[in-house]
TITORKOL-101516 format. One record per residue (C-alpha): x, y, z; residue number from 1. Coordinates in nm, 3 decimals. Layout:
rec px->X; py->Y; pz->Z; n->NUM .
...
This chain:
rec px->4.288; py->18.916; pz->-14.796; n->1 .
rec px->4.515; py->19.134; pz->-14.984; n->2 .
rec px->4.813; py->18.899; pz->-14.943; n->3 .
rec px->4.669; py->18.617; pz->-15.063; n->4 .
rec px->4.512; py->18.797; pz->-15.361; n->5 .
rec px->4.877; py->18.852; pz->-15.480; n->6 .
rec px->4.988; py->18.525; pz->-15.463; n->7 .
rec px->5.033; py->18.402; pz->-15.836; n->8 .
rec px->5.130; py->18.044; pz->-15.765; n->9 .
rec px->5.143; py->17.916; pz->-16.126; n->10 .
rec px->5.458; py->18.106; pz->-16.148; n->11 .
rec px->5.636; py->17.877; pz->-15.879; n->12 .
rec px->5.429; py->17.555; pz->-15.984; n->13 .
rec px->5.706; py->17.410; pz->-16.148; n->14 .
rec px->5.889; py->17.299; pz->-15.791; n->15 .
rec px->5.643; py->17.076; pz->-15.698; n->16 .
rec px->5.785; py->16.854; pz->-15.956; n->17 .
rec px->6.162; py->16.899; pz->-15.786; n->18 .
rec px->6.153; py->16.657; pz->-15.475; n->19 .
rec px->6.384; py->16.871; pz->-15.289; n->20 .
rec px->6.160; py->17.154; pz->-15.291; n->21 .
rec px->5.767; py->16.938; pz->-15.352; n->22 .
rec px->5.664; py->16.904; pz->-15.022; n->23 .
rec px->5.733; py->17.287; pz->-14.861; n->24 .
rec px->5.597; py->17.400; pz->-15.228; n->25 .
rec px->5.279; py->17.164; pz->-15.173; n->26 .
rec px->5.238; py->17.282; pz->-14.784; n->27 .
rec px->5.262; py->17.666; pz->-14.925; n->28 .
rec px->5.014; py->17.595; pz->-15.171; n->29 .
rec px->4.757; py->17.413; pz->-14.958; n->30 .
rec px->4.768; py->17.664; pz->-14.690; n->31 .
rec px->4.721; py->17.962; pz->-14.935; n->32 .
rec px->4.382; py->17.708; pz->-15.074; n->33 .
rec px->4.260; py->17.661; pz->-14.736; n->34 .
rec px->4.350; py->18.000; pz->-14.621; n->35 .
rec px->4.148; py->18.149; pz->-14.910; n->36 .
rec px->3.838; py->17.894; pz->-14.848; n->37 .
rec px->3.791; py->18.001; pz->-14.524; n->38 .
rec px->3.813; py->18.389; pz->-14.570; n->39 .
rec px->3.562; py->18.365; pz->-14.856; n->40 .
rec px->3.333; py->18.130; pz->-14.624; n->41 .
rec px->3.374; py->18.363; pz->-14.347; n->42 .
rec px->3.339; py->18.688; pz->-14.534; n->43 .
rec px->3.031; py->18.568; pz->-14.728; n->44 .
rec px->3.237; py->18.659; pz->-15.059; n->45 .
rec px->3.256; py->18.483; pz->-15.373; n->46 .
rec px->3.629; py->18.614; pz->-15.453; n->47 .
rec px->3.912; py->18.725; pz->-15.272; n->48 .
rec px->3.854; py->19.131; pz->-15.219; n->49 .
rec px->3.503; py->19.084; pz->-15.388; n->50 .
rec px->3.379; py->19.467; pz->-15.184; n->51 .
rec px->3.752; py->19.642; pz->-15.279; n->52 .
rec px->3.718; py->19.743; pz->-15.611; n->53 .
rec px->3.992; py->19.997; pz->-15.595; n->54 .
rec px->4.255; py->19.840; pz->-15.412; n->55 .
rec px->4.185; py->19.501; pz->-15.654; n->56 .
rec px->4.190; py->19.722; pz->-15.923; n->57 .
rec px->4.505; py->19.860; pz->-15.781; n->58 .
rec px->4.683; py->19.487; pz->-15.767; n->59 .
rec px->4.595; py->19.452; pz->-16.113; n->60 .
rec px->4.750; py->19.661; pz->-16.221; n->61 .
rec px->5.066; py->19.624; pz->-15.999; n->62 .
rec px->5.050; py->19.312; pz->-16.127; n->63 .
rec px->5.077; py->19.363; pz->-16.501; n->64 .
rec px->5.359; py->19.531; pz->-16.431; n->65 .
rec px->5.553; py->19.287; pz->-16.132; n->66 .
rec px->5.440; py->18.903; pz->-16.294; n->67 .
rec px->5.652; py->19.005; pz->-16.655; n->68 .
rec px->5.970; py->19.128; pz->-16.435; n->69 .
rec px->5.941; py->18.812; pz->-16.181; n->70 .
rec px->5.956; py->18.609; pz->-16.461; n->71 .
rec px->6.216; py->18.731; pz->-16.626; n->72 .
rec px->6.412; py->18.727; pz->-16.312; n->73 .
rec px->6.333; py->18.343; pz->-16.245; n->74 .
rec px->6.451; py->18.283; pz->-16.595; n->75 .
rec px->6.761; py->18.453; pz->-16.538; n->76 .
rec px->6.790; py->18.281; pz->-16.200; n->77 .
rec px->6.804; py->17.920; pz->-16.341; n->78 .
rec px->7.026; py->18.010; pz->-16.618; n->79 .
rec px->7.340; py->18.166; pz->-16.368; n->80 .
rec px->7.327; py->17.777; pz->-16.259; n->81 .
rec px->7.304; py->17.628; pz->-16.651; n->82 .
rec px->7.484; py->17.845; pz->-16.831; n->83 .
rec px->7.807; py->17.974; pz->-16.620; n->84 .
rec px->7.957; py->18.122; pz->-16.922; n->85 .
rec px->7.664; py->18.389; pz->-16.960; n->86 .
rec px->7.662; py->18.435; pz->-16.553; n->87 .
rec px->7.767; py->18.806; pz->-16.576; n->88 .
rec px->7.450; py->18.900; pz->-16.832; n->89 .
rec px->7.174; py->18.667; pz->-16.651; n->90 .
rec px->7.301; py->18.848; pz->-16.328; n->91 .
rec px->7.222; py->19.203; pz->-16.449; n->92 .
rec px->6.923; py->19.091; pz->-16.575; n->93 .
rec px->6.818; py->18.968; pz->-16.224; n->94 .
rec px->6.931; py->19.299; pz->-16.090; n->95 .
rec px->6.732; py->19.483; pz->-16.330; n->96 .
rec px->6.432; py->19.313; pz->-16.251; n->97 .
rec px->6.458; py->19.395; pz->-15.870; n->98 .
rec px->6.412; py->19.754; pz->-15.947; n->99 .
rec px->6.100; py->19.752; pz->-16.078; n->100 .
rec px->5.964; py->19.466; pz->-15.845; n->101 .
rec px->6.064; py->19.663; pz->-15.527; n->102 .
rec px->5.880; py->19.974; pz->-15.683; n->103 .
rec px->5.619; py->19.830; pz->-15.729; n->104 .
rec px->5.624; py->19.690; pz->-15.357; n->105 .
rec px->5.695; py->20.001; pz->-15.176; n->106 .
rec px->5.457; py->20.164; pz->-15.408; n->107 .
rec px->5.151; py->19.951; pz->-15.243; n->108 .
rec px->5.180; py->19.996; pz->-14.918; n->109 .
């Protein structure tokens, strides 16, 4: 339950519009939907770790700190690709980013 209550798929939504990537996007996305249906259906709860307060309190705030960083970092990924030139910068900023992001990982365990 955990898991799926830190996916944050609006930050990957664009690829469903690149037709190399759509259809794995689409199956990853469906899956999580159905995946999350059936726990809350099963669990008699109305929201993903509805009895956790703590621990969703906990991925809250992780997550005001990781969603800002990963999106930075997919920024910086797209631009290595657009803007060549600037590779050197946009790659320090994706570097930079990882700190933080595996922090806050290994922090919540």
């Amino acid at each position: 339950m955990m898991s799926l209550e830190k996916c944050y798929f609006p930050l990957t939504a664009f690829i469903k519009d690149v037709p190399e990537f759509s259809a794995f996007w689409s199956i990853l996305f469906d899956e999580y939907e159905l995946s999350k249906q059936l726990i809350l259906e099963i669990s008699g709860q109305t929201q993903l770790m509805e009895e956790e307060k703590l621990s969703k309190a906990s991925i809250d705030i992780r997550e005001d700190i990781v969603l800002p960083l990963l999106t930075i970092q997919q920024y910086a990924l797209q631009k290595t690709s657009l803007e060549p030139s600037n590779k050197e910068v946009y790659e320090k900023l994706i570097t930079r980013s990882l700190f933080g992001n595996i922090n806050a990982s290994r922090n919540s365990a």
